[in-house]
N, C-alpha and C positions, 0 to 999 in steps of 0.2 A: 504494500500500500504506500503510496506517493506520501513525504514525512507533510506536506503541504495541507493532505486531505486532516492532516491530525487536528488542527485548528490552534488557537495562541499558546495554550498549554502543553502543546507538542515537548515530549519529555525524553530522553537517553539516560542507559546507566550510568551513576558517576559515583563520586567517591563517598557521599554524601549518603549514601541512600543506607537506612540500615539493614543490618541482616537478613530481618525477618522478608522487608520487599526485596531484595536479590533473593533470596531463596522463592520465592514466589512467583518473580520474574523467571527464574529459570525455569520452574517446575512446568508454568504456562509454556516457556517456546518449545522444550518437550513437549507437551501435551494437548496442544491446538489444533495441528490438523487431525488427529482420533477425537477430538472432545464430545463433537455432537452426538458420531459413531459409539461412543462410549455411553449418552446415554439419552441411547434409542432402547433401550429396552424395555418390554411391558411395564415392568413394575415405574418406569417414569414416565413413559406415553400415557398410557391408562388409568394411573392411580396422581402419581405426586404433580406432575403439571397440570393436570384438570384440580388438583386441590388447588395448585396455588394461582393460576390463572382464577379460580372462581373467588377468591378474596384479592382481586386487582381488578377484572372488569368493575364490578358494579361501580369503582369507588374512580373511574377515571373521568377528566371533566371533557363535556363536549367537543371543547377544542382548547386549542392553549401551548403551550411548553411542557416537556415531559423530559426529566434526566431519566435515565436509566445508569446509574452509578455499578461500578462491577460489572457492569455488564454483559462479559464477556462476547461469546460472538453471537452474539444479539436476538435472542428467541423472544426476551422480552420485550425489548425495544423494536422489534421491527415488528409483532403482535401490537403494538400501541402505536405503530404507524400504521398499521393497517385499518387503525379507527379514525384515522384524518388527524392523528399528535402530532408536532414538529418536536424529533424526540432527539436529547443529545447523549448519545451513545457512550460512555465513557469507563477506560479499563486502564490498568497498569501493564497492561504484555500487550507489546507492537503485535505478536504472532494472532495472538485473539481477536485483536482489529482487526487487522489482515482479512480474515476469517469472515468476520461479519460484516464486513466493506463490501467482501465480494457479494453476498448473500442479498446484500441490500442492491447492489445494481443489478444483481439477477433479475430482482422482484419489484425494479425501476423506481425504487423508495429513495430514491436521492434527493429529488426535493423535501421531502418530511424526514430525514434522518441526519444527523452528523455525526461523523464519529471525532473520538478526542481521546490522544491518552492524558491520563490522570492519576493521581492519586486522593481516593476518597477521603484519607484524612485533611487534606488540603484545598479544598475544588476552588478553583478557581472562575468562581463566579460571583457576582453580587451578590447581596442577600434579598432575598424576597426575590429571585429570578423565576422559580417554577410554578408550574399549577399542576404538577401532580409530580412527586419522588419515590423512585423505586430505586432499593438496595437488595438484589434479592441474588441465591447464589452462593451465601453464606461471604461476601465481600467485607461485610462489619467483622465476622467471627476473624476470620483470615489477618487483618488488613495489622493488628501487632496494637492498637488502639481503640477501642470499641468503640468508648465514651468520645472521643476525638473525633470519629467519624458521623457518630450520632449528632453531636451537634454542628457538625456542616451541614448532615442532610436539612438540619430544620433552619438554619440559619441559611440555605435557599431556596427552601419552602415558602410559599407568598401564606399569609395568614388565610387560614379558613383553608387551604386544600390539603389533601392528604399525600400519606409518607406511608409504605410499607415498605415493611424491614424484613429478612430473611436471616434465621442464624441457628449454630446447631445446637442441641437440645442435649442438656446435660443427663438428666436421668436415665435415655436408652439408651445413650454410649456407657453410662455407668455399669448399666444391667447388660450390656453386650458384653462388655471386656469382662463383666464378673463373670457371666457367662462362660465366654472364651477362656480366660486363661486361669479361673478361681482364686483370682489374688485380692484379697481383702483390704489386704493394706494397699494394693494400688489403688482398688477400688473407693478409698473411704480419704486417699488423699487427692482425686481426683474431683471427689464433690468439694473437695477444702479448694483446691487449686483453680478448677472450673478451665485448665487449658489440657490438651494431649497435642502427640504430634501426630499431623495427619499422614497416614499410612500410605507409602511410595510418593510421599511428595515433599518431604522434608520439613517442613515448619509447621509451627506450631498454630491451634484452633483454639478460640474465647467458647467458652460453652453457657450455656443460659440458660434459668428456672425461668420460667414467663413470671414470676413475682420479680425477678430481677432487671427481667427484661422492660415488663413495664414500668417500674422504678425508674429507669435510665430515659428511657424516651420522656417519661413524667418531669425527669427534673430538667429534662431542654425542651422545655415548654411545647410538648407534642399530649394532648391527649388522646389515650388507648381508647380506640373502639373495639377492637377483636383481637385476641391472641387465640392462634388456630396451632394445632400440631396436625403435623404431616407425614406422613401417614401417622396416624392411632394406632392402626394393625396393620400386621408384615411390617412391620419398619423396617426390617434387614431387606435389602434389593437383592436378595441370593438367588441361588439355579433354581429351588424350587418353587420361591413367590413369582419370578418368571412364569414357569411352567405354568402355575395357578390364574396369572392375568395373560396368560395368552387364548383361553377361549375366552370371547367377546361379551357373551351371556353373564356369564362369573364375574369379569372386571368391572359389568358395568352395575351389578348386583351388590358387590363390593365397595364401590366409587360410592351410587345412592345411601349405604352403609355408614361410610366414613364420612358425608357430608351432614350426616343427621347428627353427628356429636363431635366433629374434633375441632369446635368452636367453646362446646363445652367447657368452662372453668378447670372444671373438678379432673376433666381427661387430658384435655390440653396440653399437659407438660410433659407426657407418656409419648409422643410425638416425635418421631424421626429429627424432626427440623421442626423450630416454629417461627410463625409469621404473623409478625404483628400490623396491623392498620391504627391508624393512628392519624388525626387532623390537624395542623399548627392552630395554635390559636394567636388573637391578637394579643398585640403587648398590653402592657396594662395602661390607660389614659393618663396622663399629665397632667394632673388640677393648676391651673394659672390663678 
């Protein structure tokens, strides 16, 4: 991708960059062109992207500005062009652009798309730029910063529109690795610590209770309208949750399932991933 099409905050590695984004950065130029390839499979077609597209449509405005922050090679953001958004595409791996640069001139979305590399804890952009912010992808969990990215998303947030956030969910990773490996003591400094390293990709992931999660967005002036977990059941993406959502009947029997409660409070944080919605509000008035 032409470094031109990246727009002012066109960015290169330098020496400056901490560990966590070089590890990051590299795992993506690795991992770019397999990423979509990686995951086409039922258990994300049929189950997690229909969760998590169905708590983003409703909450999108008519028309307007749309980030898609993280974005990777663009399922989200080129899905919210395809609703008439001028949406700005923004990722930290040249390679992931690349990817969805192409995608978007495939699908002739050039006028409503831009791409930009970036970095989410930093964006450079105004405040009060957008009318609709999406961080979805686990880009908060990743990014070495949680709370620092949180507050860019809302501080380019326009007051009154919404912010969905995507990050991974502490409790099934906990009960997965207890699972996996019976270790108690990793698993009980894991809830203490709320990071692990993500498996074949080197660095390290922020983990979240939707109590903490909504606390965070809370104190950078975003209120919580839905914290959803994704999936509730199967949460492991394994051969045989595959096998299960590959007849059509079953997934979509399953999906109707999962939509009736993983809004729910009380199940919510049992959730593969969860994803919050959430609205900026205005600041508070000025008495003269």
């Amino acid at each position: 991708m032409p470094k031109e099409l990246w727009g002012l905050n066109g960015m290169t590695p330098s020496k400056d960059q901490d560990e966590q984004t070089k590890k990051i950065v590299e795992h993506y130029k690795r991992a770019a062109d397999d990423y979509d390839r990686d995951y086409d499979a039922p258990y994300w077609r049929k189950l997690y992207d229909k969760i998590t597209w169905a708590f983003i449509e409703p909450y999108l405005p008519g028309k307007g500005e749309a980030l898609d922050a993280g974005g990777g090679t663009g399922k989200w953001g080129i899905a919210m062009a395809r609703r008439g958004l001028h949406v700005t595409l923004l990722d930290i791996s040249e390679e992931m652009l690349s990817v969805a640069h192409a995608k978007v001139e495939r699908e002739g979305l050039q006028e409503l798309v831009t791409v930009r590399q970036g970095d989410i804890r930093r964006l450079d952009f105004p405040s009060n730029s957008f009318d609709f912010v999406l961080a979805e992808g686990d880009a908060v969990s990743y990014c070495g910063n949680a709370e620092r990215a949180i507050a860019e998303l809302s501080r380019v947030a326009r007051p009154s529109s919404n912010v969905v956030v995507g990050v991974d969910s502490v409790y099934t990773l906990m009960i997965a690795r207890l699972l996996e490996d019976l270790d108690f003591d990793a698993a009980i400094r894991f809830l203490t610590e709320r990071t692990f390293e993500v498996r074949g990709a080197g660095f390290e992931s922020r983990a979240f209770a939707p109590e903490e999660l909504r606390e965070m967005l809370e104190k950078n002036g975003l209120e919580v309208l839905k914290i959803v977990g994704k999936p509730v059941l199967l949460t492991i993406p394994n051969e045989k949750v595959n096998q299960i959502l590959s007849d059509p009947k079953t997934a979509e029997k399953l999906l109707r399932l999962q939509m009736m409660f993983c809004d729910v409070p009380s199940v919510s944080g049992l959730g593969g991933h969860l994803q919050a919605v959430a609205r900026k509000r205005h600041p508070p008035q000025t008495l003269r």
